[in-house]
C-alpha positions as CSV (number, residue, x, y, z in Angstrom):
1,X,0.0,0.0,0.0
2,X,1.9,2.8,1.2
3,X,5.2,3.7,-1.5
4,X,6.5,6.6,0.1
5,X,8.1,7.8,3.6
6,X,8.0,11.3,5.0
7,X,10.8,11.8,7.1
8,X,10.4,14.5,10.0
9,X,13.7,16.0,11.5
10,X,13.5,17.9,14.7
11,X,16.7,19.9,15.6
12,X,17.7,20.5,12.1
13,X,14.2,22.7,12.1
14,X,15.7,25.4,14.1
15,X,18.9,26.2,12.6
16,X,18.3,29.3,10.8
17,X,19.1,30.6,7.9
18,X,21.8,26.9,7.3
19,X,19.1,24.8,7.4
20,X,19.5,23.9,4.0
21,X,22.8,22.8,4.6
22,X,21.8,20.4,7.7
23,X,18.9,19.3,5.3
24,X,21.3,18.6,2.4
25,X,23.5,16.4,4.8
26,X,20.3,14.8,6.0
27,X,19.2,13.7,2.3
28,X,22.9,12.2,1.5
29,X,23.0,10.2,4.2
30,X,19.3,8.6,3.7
31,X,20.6,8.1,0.2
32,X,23.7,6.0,1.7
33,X,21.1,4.3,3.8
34,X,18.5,3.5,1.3
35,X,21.8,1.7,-0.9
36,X,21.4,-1.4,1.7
37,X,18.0,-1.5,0.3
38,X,16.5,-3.4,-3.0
39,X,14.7,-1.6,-5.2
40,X,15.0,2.3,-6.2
41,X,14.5,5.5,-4.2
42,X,13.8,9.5,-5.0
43,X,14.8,11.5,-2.1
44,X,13.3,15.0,-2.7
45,X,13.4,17.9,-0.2
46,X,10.9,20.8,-0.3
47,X,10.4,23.7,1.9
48,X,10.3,21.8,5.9
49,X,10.0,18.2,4.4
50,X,11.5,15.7,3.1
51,X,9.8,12.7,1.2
52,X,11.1,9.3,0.0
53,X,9.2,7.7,-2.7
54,X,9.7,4.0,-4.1
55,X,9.9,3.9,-7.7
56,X,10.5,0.1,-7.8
57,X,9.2,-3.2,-5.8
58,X,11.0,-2.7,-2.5
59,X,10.9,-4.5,1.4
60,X,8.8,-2.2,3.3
61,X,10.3,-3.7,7.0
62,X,14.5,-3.3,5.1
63,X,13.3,0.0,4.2
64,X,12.4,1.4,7.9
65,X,14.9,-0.5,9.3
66,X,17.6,1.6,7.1
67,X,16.1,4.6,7.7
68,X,16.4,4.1,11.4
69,X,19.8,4.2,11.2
70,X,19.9,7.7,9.8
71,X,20.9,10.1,12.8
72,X,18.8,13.6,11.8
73,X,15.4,11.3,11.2
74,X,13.1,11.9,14.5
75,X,10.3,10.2,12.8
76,X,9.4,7.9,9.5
77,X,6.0,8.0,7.9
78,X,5.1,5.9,5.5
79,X,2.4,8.1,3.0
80,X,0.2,7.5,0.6
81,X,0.0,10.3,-1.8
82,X,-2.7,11.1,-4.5
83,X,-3.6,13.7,-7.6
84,X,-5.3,16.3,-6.6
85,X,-9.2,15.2,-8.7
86,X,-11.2,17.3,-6.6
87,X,-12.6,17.1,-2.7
88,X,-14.6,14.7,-4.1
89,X,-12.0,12.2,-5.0
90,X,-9.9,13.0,-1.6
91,X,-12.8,11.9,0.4
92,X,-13.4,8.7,-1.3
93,X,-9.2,8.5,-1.0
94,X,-9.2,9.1,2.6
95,X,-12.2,6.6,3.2
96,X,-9.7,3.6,1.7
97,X,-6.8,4.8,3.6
98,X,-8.6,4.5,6.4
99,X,-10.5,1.0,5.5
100,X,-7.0,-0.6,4.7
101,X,-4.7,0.9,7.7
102,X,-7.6,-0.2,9.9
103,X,-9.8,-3.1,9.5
104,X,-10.8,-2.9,13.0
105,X,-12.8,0.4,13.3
106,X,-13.1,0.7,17.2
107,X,-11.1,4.0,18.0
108,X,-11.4,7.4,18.4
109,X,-9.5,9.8,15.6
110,X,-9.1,13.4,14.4
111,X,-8.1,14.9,10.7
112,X,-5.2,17.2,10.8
113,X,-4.8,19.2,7.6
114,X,-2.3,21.3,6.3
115,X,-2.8,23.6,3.2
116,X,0.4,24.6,2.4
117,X,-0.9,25.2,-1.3
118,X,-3.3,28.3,-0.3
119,X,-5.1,28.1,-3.8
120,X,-6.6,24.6,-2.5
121,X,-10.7,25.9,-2.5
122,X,-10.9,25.2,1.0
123,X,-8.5,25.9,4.5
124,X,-7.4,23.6,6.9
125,X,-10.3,24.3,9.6
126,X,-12.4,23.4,6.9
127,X,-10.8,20.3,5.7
128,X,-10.6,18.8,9.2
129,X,-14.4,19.3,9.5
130,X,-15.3,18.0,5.9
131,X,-13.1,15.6,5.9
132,X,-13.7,14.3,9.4
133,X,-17.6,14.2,8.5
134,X,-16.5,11.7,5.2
135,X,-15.0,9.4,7.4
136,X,-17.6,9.1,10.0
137,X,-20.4,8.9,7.2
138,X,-18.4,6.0,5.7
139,X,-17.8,4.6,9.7
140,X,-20.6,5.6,11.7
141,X,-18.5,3.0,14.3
142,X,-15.4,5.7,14.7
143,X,-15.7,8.5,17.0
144,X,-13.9,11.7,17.0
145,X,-11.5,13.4,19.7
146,X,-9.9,16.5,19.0
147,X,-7.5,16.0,22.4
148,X,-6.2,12.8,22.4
149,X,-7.3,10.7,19.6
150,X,-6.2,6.7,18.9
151,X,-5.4,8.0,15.3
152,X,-4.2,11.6,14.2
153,X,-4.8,11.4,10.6
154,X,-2.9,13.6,8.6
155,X,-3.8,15.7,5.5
156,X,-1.2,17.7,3.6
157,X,-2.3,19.5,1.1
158,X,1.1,20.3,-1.4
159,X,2.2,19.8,-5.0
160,X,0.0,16.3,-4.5
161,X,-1.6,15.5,-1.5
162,X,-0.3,13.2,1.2
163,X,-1.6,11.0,3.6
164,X,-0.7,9.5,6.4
165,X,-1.2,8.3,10.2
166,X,1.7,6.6,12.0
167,X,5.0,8.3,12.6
168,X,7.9,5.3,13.3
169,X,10.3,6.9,15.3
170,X,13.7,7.9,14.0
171,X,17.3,7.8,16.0
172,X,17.3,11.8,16.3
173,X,20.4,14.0,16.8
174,X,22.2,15.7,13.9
175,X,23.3,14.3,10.3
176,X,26.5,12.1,10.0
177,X,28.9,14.8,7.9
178,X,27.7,18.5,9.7
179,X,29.9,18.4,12.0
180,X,33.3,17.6,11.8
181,X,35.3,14.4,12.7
182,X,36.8,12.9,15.6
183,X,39.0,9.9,16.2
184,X,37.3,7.5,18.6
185,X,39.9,4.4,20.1
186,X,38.3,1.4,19.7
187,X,38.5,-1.7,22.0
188,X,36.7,-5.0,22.2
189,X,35.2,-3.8,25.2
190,X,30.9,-2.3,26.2
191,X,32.0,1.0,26.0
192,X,33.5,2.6,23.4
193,X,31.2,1.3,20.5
194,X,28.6,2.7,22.4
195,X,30.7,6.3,22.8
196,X,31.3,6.3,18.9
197,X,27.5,5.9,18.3
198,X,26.7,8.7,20.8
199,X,29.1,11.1,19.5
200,X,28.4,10.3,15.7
201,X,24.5,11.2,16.7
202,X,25.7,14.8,17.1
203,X,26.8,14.5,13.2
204,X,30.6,13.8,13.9
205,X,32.0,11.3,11.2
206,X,34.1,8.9,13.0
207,X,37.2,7.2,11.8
208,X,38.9,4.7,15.1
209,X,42.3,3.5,16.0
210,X,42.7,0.1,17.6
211,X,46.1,-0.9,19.8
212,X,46.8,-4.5,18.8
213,X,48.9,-6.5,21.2
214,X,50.3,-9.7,19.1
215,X,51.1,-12.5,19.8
216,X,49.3,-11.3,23.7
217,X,46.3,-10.6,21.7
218,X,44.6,-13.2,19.3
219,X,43.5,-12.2,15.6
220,X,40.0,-13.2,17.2
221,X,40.6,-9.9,18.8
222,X,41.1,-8.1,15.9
223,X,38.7,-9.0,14.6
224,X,36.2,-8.5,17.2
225,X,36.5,-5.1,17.3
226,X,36.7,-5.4,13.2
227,X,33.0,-6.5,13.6
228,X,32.4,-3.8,16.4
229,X,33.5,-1.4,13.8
230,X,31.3,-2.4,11.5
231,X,28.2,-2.8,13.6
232,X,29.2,0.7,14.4
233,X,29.3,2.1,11.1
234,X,25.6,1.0,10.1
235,X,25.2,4.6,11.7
236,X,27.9,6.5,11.2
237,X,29.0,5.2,7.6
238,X,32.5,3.9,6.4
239,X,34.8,4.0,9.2
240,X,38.2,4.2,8.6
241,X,39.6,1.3,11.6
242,X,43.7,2.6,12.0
243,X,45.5,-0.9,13.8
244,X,48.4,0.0,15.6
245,X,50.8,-2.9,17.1
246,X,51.1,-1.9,20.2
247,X,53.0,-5.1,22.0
248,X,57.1,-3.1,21.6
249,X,55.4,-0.5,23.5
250,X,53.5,-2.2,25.8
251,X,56.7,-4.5,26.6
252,X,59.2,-1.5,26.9
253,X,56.9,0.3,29.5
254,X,56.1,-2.8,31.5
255,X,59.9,-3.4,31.7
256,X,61.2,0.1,32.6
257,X,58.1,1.7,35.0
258,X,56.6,1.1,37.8
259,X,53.7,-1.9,37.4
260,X,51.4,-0.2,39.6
261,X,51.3,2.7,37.1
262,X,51.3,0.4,34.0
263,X,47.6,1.4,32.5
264,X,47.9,5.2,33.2
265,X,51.6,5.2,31.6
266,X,50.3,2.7,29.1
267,X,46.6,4.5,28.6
268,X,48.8,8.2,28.0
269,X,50.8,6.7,25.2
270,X,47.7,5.3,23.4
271,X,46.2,9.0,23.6
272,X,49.4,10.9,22.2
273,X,49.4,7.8,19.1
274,X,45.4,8.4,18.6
275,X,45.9,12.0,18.8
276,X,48.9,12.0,16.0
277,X,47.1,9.8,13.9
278,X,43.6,12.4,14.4
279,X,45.8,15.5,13.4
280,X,47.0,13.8,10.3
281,X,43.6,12.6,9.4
282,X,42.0,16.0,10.3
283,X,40.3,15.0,12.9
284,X,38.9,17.5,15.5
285,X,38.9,15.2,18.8
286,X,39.0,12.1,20.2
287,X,36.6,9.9,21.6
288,X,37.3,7.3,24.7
289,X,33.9,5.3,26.2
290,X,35.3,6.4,30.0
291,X,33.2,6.8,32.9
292,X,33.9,8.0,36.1
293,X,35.0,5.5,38.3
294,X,34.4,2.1,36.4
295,X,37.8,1.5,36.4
296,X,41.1,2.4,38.4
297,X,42.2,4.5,34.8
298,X,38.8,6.3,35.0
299,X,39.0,8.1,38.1
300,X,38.9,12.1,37.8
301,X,42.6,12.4,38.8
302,X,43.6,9.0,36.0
303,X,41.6,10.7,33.7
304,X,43.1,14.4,34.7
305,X,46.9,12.9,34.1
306,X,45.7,11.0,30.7
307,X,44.3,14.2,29.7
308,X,47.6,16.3,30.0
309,X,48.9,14.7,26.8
310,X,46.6,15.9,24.4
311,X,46.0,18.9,22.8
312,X,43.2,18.2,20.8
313,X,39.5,17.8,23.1
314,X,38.7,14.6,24.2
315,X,35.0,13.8,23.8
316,X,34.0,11.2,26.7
317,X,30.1,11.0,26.3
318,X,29.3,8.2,28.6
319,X,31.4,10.3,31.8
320,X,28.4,10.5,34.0
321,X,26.6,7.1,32.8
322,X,26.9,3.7,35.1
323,X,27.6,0.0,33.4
324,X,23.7,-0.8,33.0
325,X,22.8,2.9,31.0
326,X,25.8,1.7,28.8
327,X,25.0,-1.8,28.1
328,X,21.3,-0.8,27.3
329,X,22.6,1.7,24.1
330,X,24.7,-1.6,23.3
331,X,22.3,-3.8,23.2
332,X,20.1,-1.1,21.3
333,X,22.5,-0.5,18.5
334,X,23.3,-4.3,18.1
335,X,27.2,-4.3,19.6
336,X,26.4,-5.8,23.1
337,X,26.5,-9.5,22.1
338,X,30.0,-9.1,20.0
339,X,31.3,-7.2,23.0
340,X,31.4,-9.6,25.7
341,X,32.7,-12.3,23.5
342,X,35.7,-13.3,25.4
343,X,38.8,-12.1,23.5
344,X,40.6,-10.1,25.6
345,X,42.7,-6.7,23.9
346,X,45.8,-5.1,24.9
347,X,44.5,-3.3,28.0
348,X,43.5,-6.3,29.9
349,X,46.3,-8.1,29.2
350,X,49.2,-5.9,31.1
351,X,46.5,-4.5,33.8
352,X,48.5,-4.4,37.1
353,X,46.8,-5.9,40.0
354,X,47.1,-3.2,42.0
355,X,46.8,-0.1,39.8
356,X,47.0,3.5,40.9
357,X,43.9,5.2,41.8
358,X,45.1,8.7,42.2
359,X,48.2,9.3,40.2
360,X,50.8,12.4,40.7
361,X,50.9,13.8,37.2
362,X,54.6,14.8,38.0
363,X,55.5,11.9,39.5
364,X,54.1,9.8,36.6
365,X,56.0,12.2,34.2
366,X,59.5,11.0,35.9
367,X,59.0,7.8,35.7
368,X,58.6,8.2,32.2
369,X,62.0,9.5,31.4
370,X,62.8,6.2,31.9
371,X,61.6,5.2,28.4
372,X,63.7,8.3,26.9
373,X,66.2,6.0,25.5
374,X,63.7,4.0,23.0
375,X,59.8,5.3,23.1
376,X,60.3,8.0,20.4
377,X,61.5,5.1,18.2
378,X,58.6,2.9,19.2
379,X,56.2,4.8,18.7
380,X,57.1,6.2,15.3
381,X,57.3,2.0,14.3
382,X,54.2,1.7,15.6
383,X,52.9,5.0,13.3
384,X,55.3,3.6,10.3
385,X,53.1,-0.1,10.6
386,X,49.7,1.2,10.9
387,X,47.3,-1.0,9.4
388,X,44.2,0.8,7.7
389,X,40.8,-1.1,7.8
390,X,37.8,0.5,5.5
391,X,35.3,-1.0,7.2
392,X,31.9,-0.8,6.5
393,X,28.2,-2.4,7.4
394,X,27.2,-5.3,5.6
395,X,24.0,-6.2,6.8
């Protein structure tokens, strides 16, 4: 029946006199989106809307399930749209939209027209009371109610007319592309996949980087967080996945610093890497899944000496959230189950058993100087070997 989608935005509506740009990013990405579908799509935008329209056979359910992927969309609904032949003819088209939407005629329901064309012959008070009477002439059963109806039936009255009922809610935030690009560090872990999605929501296109630990980590590793990646990018779009050996590193610091300041030492190296890799790939920021006090690196003072490194911002979206408000966005995007698949990365591997809770930034720095002799050379290696992974969803 229906062979057409209009998509509602929300934020995007209040942007000004750039709108068009936000909408422009919005209608590319539903384009990318509606590639993972069969069958062929028009995306048009006009003046506050934007309308998909089926000009093949195509899966209705593969349809809205790509188009909930599209961050920008706050709602999806699916239209049926008809010539304009006269009130006459919209009636009768109204009364078998109604008849095929709902066999079961035992709810309440109001019309809610829109005349956006003003040279229609009648206004939208008008249409909501003519067309409201149609309907209950052809269902006596229905009933109306103008303040909280089972059914909100929509009228709009443009270049054709559309109709439509149901709005399937959309992922909100911003469209993937409109604002800038971070570099989010990827492990096999809950949290991270979840902090990519969160920050690509606020239309931030995400590439990752990934510290590899062979032979300490397995390629099962890799490529869990491969698949993570992936899963990932069903939102955001390609991701570029930047694998850096990490083991000559890891090795050097475990041998020459103190154990019980292992992850701090070891988490401060992965930033300055990430961040090198960001600058060079324009990237704005980075991106960690960190939340206060989860783990002995994550307390305010870990996360204040970790911090000292960069230069660029570092984007921690899940800060204030505790494990269960994380593993719920997991589950919801689809990366909980590859997550706890137990192949452990490079950060569980070297974690000391009893790891600083409170480290002194200047005493942490000392103890550094006792990688002078090689780190510089390790960690341009580790640059020189990175491994670049397009990866992309599949589904």
């Amino acid at each position: 029946m229906f062979t057409a989608f209009l998509i509602k935005y929300a934020e995007i509506g209040v942007k000004g006199k750039n709108r068009y740009l936000f909408e422009e990013a919005l209608v590319k990405q539903i384009k990318n989106a509606l590639k993972r579908c069969e069958g062929r799509f028009e995306v048009t935008r006009t003046p506050g809307r934007i309308y998909v329209e089926a000009l093949s056979e195509f899966d209705y359910d593969e349809t809205v399930d790509n188009l909930k992927t599209v961050f920008g969309i706050s709602g999806i609904c699916p239209v049926v749209h008809v010539e304009d032949e006269g009130f006459e003819k919209l009636g009768q088209d109204i009364v078998k939209y109604m008849d095929n939407v709902y066999p079961e005629k035992n709810f309440t329901f109001k019309v809610q027209a829109r005349r956006s064309r003003k040279n229609y012959p009648l206004n939208s008070m008008e249409l909501n009371v003519e067309l409201g009477g149609v309907i209950l002439d052809a269902f006596p059963e229905l009933k109306v109610d103008v303040h909280n109806p089972d059914v909100l039936l929509n009228v709009e009255i443009r270049e054709k007319i559309y109709i439509y009922s149901e709005t399937i809610p959309g992922p909100g935030g911003m469209p993937i592309g409109s604002n800038g690009k971070a570099m989010l560090l990827l492990s096999g872990g809950i949290d991270s996949p979840v902090a990519g999605y969160m920050i690509a929501k606020r239309g931030v296109k995400i590439d990752a980087v990934y510290f590899h630990a062979p032979p300490y980590t397995s390629d099962r590793a890799k490529q869990k967080v491969i698949d993570l990646a992936k899963q990932v990018s069903r939102y955001t779009g390609p991701i570029y996945l930047h694998v850096i050996n990490f083991t000559d590193i890891q090795l050097y610091i475990y041998e020459k610093c103190p154990h019980d300041e292992l992850t701090i030492i070891m988490r401060r190296y992965m930033m300055k890497i990430a961040e090198h890799i960001a600058k060079e790939t324009e990237c704005l920021g980075l991106i960690t899944g960190e939340s206060i006090g989860q783990v002995a690196s994550q307390t305010v003072q870990s996360l204040a000496v970790t911090n000292e490194v960069c230069t660029l911002p570092v984007f921690r979206p899940l800060i204030g959230f505790d494990k269960m408000e994380i593993v719920d966005v997991s589950e919801k995007i689809g990366t909980y189950e590859t997550s706890i698949l137990p192949y452990e990365d490079c950060c569980t591997i070297f974690v000391a058993k009893h790891p600083v809770t409170k480290p002194n930034l200047n005493i942490i720095k000392r103890h550094e100087q006792n990688l002078n002799e090689k780190i510089e050379e390790l960690m341009q290696t580790a640059l020189d070997t990175d491994e670049v992974i397009v990866v992309n969803y599949e589904g």
